[in-house]
N, C-alpha and C positions, 0 to 999 in steps of 0.2 A: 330196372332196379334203381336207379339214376333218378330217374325220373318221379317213385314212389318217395326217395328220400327228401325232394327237395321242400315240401311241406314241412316235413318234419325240421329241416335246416334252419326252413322261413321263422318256423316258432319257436324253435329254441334261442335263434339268433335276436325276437322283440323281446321274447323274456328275459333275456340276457341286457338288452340295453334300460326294459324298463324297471329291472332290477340295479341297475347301474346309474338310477332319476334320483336325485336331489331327496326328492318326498321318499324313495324305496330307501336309499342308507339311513334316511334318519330314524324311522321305523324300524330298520335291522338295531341299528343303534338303541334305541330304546328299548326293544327287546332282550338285548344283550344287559343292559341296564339294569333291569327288572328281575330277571332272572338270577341277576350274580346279589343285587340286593336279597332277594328271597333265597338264595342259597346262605349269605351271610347271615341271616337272623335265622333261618333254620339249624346251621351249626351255632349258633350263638346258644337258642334255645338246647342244644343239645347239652350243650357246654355248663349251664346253668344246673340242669336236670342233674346231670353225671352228679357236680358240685353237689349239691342236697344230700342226693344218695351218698354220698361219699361224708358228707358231715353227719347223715344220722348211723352211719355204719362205726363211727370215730365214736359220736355219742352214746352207743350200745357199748362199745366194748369198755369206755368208762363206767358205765351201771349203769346209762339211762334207757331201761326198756322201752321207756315211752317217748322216744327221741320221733318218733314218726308224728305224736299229735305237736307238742311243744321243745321248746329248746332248752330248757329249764325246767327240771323236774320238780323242782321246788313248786312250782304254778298249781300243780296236779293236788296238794293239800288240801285238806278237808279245810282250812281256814281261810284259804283262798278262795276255793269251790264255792263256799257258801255266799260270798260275797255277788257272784256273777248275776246278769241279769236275767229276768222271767223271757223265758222263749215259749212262741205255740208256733207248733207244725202244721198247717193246713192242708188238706190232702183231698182233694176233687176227686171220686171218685166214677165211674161208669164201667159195667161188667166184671168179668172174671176170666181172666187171661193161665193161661197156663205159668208164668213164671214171675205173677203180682202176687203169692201168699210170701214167695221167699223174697223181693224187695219191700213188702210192707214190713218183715220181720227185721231185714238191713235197716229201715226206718226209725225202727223204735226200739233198736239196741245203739243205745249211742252214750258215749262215755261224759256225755258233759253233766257237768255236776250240780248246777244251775236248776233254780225249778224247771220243768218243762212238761208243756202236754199236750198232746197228740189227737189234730181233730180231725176224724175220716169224716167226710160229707158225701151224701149219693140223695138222688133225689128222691126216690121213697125206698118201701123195703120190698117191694117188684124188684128192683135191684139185684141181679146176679151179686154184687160186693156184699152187699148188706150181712147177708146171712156166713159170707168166709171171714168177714171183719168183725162180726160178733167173738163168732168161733176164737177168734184170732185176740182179742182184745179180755177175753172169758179164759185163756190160755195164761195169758201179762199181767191179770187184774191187780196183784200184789207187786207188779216190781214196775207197773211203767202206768203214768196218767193216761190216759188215752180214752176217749169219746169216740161214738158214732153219733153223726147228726142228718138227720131229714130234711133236706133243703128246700122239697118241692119242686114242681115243676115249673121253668124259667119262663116268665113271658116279656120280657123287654132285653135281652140279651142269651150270648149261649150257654147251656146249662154248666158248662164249668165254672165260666166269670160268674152266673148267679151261688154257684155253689163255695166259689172261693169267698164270695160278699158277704155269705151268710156265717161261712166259718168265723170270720173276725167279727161279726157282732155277737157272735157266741162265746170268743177267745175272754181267757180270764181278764180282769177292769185291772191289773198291776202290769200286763205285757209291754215289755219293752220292745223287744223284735218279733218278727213275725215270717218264718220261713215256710214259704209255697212250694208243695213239690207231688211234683206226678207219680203215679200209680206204677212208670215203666222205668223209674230211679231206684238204682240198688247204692245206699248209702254205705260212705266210710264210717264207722264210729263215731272218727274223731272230727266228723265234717262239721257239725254243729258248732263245735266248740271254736274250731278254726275262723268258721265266718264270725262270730260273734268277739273272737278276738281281734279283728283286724276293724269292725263296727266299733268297738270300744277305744281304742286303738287310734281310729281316726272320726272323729266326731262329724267333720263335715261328710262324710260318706252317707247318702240318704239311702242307697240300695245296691246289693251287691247282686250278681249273675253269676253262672260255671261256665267253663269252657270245656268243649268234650277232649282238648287235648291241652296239653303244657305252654304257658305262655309265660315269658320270664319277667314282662311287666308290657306297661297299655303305651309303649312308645308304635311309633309308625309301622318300625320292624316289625313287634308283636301281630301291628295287624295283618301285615302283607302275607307274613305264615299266616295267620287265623285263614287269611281271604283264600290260600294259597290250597290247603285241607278243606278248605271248601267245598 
């Protein structure tokens, strides 16, 4: 029995000393490191998150129903509204998914007050989209802009980039921003209005992106969570 242990002795005993090297503690060390930074910016992000909710829950109970789009309801006026700038939606489209009728309809219910219009592209009308985004666009015709466009088929890149390419030279000649967005995005309302306020907002900003989770701003932290949900 002696005998069978002494192997097992032999290897616990070099892993024990080459866990015990120079290069092993500083590696433990670093891991320790990393780990307690990424738990710091996770409860930080936490911390942030709570905060918001907890300011538009204060804003509600003042009168501002709309404390979830802006911080000031005053914004939400028809004399401010009008002011804002021309956005087109570009919307790439390829088949007919089981749960693309109800995020095209998140898409083009959206509260901003701003011109705006709505361009589905697919590449011809073989297209499975074609004929639900008719449908779909023949349902909105009175309350929302919204185009179907025929893009063709792609022959120097892949038919999405060709179909997002063709959207903007279709997009109305006054657009100022121009938001891209997939067939499998269920829109907030009030997300148009959001990005376009933070584009306005800050001029040098040439393009904005989403994150699928909360991120309290683009410092290191922020990323080490981003990288961490990964």
């Amino acid at each position: 029995m002696s005998a069978a242990l002494d192997p097992v002795d032999w290897l616990l005993f070099s892993l024990s000393r080459a866990f015990r090297s120079p290069l092993a503690v500083f590696v433990q060390i670093q891991g320790c490191v990393i780990c307690l930074t990424l738990a710091i910016g996770w409860a930080f992000a936490a911390y942030v998150r709570n905060r918001e909710i907890n300011r538009m829950k204060d804003a509600m109970e003042c009168g501002n129903s709309f404390a979830f789009l802006c911080h000031d309801i005053n914004e939400l006026e028809h004399t401010n509204q009008v002011n804002l700038p021309r956005v087109t939606v570009v919307m790439p489209l390829k088949g007919f998914g089981e749960h693309n009728l109800h995020n095209w309809k998140s898409q083009i219910t959206s509260l901003y007050g701003g011109p705006l219009e709505f361009l589905f592209v697919v590449e011809s009308t073989e297209d499975p989209a074609y004929h639900a985004v008719s449908r779909l666009i023949r349902d909105f015709k009175d309350d929302v802009d919204a185009k179907i466009i025929l893009a063709g088929l792609s022959t120097t890149c892949s038919q999405k980039i060709h179909n997002q390419l063709v959207g903007v030279e279709r997009m109305h000649k006054d657009t100022k921003y121009v938001l891209f967005l997939d067939d499998d995005v269920r829109l907030h309302p009030g997300s148009i209005g959001a990005l376009t306020a933070e584009m306005e907002k800050n001029p040098e900003i040439f393009i904005q992106t989403g994150y699928p989770l909360d991120l309290p701003s683009g410092s290191l932290g922020s990323y080490c969570i981003y990288e961490y949900h990964m």
